[in-house]
Every structure is written in structure tokens, then in C-alpha cells.
Backbone bond lengths (Angstrom), bond angles and torsions (degrees), N, CA, C in turn:
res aa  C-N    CA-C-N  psi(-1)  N-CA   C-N-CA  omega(-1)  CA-C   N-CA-C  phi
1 X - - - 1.440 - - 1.525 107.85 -
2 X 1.429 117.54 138.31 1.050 120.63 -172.58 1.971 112.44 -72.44
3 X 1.135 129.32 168.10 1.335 146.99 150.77 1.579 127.07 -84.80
4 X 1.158 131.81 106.86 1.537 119.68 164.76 1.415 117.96 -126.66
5 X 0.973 123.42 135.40 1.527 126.23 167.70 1.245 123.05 -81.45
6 X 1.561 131.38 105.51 1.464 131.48 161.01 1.285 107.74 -89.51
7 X 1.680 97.80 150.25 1.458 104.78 152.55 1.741 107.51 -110.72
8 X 1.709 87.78 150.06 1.613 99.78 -171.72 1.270 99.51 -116.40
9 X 1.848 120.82 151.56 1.376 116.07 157.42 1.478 134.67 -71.90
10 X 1.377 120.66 106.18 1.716 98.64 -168.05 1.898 122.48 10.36
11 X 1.706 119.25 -79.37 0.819 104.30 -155.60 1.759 127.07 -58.36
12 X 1.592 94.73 -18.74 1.766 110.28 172.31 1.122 106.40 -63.78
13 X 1.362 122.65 -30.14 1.524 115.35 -154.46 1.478 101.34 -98.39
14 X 1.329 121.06 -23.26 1.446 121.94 169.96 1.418 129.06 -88.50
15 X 1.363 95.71 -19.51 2.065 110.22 151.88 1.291 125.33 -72.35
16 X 1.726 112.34 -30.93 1.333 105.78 138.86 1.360 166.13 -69.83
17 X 1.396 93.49 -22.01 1.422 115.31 165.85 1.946 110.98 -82.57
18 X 1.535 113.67 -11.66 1.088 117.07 153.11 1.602 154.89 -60.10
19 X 2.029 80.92 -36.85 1.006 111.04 -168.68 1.819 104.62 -84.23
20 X 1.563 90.49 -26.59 2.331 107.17 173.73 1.013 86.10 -56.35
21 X 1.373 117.13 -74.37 1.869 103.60 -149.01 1.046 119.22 -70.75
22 X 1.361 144.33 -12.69 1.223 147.93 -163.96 1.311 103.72 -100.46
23 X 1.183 146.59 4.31 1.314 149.20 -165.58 1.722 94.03 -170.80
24 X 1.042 123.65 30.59 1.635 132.30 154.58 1.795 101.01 23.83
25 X 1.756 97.99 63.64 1.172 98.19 164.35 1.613 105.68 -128.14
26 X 1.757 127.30 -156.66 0.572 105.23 143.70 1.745 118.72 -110.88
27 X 1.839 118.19 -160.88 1.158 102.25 -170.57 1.249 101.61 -93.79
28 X 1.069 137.98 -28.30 2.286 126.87 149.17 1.764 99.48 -32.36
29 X 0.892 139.17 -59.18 1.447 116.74 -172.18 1.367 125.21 -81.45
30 X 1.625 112.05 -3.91 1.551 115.20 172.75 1.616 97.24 -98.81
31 X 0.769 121.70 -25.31 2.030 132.09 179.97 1.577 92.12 -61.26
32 X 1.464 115.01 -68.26 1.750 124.57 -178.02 1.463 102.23 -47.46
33 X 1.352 118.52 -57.64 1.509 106.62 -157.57 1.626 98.81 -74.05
34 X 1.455 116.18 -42.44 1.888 116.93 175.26 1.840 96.64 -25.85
35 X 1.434 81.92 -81.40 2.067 103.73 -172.95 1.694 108.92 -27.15
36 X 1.665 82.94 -42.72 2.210 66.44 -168.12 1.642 119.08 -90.81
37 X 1.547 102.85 -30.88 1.544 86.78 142.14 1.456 149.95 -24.67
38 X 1.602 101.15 -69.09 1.289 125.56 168.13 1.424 103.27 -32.80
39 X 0.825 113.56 -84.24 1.956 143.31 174.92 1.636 92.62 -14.01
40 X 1.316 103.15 -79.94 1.756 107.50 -174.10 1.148 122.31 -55.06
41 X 1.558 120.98 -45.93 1.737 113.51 165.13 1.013 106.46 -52.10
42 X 1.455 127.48 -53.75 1.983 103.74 -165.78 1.427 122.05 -76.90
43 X 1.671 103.17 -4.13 1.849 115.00 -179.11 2.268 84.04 -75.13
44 X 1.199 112.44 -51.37 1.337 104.49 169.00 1.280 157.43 -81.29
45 X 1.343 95.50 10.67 1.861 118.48 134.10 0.705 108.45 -83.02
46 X 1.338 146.42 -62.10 1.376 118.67 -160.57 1.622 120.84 -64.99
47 X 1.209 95.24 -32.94 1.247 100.35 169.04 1.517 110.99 -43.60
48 X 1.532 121.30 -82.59 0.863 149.72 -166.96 1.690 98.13 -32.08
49 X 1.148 100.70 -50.93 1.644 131.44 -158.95 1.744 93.69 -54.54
50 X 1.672 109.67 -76.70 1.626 140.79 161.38 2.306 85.54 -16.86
51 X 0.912 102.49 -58.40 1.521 93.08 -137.63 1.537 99.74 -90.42
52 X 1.883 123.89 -18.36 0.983 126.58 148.41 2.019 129.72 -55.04
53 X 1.236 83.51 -39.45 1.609 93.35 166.01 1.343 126.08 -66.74
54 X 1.527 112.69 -52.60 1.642 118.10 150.31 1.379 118.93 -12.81
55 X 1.658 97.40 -71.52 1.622 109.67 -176.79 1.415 115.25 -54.36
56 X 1.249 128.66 -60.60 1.206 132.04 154.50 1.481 131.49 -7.70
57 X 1.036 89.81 -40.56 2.027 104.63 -158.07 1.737 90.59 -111.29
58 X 1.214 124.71 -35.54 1.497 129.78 155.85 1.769 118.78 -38.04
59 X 1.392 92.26 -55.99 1.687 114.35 -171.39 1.342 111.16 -53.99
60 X 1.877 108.85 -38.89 1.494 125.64 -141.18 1.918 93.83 -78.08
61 X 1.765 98.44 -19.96 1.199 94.38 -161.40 1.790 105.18 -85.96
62 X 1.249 131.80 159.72 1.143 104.05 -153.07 1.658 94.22 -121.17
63 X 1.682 103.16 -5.76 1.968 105.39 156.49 1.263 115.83 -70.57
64 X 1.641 126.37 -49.47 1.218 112.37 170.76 1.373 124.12 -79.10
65 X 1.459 139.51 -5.30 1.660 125.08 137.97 1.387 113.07 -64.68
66 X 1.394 138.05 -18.39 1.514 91.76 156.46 1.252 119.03 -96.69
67 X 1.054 109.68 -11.26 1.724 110.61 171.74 1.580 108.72 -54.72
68 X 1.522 135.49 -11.49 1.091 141.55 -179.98 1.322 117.65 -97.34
69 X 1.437 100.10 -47.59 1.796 109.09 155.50 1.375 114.71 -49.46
70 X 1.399 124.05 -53.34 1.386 108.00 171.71 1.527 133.22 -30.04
71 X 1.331 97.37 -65.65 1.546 119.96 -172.07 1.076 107.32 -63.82
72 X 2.156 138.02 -35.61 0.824 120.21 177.06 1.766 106.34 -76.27
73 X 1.380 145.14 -13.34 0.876 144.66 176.00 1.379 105.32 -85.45
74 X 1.346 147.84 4.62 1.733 143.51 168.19 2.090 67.89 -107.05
75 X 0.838 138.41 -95.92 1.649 132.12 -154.65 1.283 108.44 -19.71
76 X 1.518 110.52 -53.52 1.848 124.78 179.29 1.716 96.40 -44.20
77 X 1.539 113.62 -71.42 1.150 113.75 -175.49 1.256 124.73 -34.67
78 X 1.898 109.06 -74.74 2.035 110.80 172.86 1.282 97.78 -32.87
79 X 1.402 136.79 -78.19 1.250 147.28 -147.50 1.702 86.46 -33.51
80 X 1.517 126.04 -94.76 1.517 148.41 178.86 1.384 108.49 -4.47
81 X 1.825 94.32 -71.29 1.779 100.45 167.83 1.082 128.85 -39.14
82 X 1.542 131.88 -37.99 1.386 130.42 -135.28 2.310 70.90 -107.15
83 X 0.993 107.03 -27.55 1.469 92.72 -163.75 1.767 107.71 -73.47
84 X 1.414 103.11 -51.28 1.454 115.47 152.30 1.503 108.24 -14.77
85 X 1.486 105.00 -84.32 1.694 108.89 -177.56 1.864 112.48 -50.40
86 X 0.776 107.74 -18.02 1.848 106.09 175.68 1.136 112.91 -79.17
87 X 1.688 113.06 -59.42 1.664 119.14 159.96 1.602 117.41 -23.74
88 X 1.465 115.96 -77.83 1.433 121.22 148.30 1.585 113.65 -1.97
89 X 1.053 76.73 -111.31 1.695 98.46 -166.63 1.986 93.15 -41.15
90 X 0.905 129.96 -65.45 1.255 93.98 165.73 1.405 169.71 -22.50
91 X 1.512 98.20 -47.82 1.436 136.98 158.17 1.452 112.10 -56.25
92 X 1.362 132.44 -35.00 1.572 144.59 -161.38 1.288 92.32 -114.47
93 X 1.737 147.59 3.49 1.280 156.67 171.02 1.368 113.04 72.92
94 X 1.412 120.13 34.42 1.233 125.66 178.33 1.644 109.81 -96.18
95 X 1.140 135.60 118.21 1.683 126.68 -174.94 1.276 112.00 -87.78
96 X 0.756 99.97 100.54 1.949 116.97 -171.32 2.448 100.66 -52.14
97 X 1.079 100.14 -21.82 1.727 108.88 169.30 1.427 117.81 -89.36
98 X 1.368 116.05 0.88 1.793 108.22 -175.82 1.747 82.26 -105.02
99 X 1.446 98.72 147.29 0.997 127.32 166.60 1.473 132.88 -80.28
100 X 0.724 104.86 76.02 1.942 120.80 -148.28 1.573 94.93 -71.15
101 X 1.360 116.28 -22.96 1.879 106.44 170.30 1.226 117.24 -72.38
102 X 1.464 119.97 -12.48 1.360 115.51 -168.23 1.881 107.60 -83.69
């Protein structure tokens, strides 16, 4: 395991030494767990970040927005159908929510 030396400003350094005793650790294992936190939220912005931009640059194109409109308009459709068929089967006293395999 590696070694590093920080310097802290008093009040960090006494929120840390707060944060040891109060959770009966020491302050190397509240420093480690701070750090790797840290580490993973900003691996998930960027992420986040990477894949918002994607979308973006996806959107800009104006074959794949309608290619998206499509699909949500066949989704619109199933969606409609499937409600249709509940109406149905309702109407004829069938409860489209009982689990008829069981």
C-alpha cells in the first residue's frame, strides 16, 4: 500500500479526527474510505457526463431522432393495444390482473 502525505486545514483535520473517534476507526481508514468514494462519484460523472453527450450528439442527428420517434410511436401503439385487450377481457368478466397460471 502506498504512503502519501496531505496537508489539511485545521478545521478538516479536526472533522477528521472526529470522524476516527466517533466511528472507532482510525484516520488512514476514514482518509481511504473519503478517497475511494471520491474516486467513484467522479468515475460517475463522467460517466454519466460521456453518455449524456452521446445523447446529445445522437439527438443532433435528425435520422436517428426520427428513428426514435418511430419506436416510440410502435411502443405508443403495443402500449394502446395491450389496453384495448384489458378493456376486452374485462367487459366478457375476465380480470386481465388474476394470474390464471397460478
Amino acid at each position: 500500500m502506498a504512503n502519501i502525505s496531505v496537508r489539511l486545514p485545521p478545521e478538516i483535520e479536526l472533522g477528521l479526527a472526529e470522524e476516527a473517534r466517533l466511528t472507532d476507526r482510525n484516520r488512514s481508514d476514514v482518509v481511504r474510505e473519503a478517497v475511494s468514494e471520491y474516486l467513484t462519484q467522479q468515475q460517475r460523472k463522467r460517466a454519466i457526463n460521456e453518455y449524456a453527450d452521446e445523447m446529445r450528439r445522437a439527438y443532433a442527428d435528425p435520422e436517428y431522432a426520427d428513428e426514435m420517434r418511430r419506436i416510440q410511436q410502435d411502443f405508443d401503439a403495443v402500449d394502446n393495444s395491450l389496453e384495448l385487450i384489458e378493456i376486452e377481457e374485462r367487459a366478457t368478466g375476465i380480470d386481465p390482473d388474476e394470474k390464471w397460471w397460478e
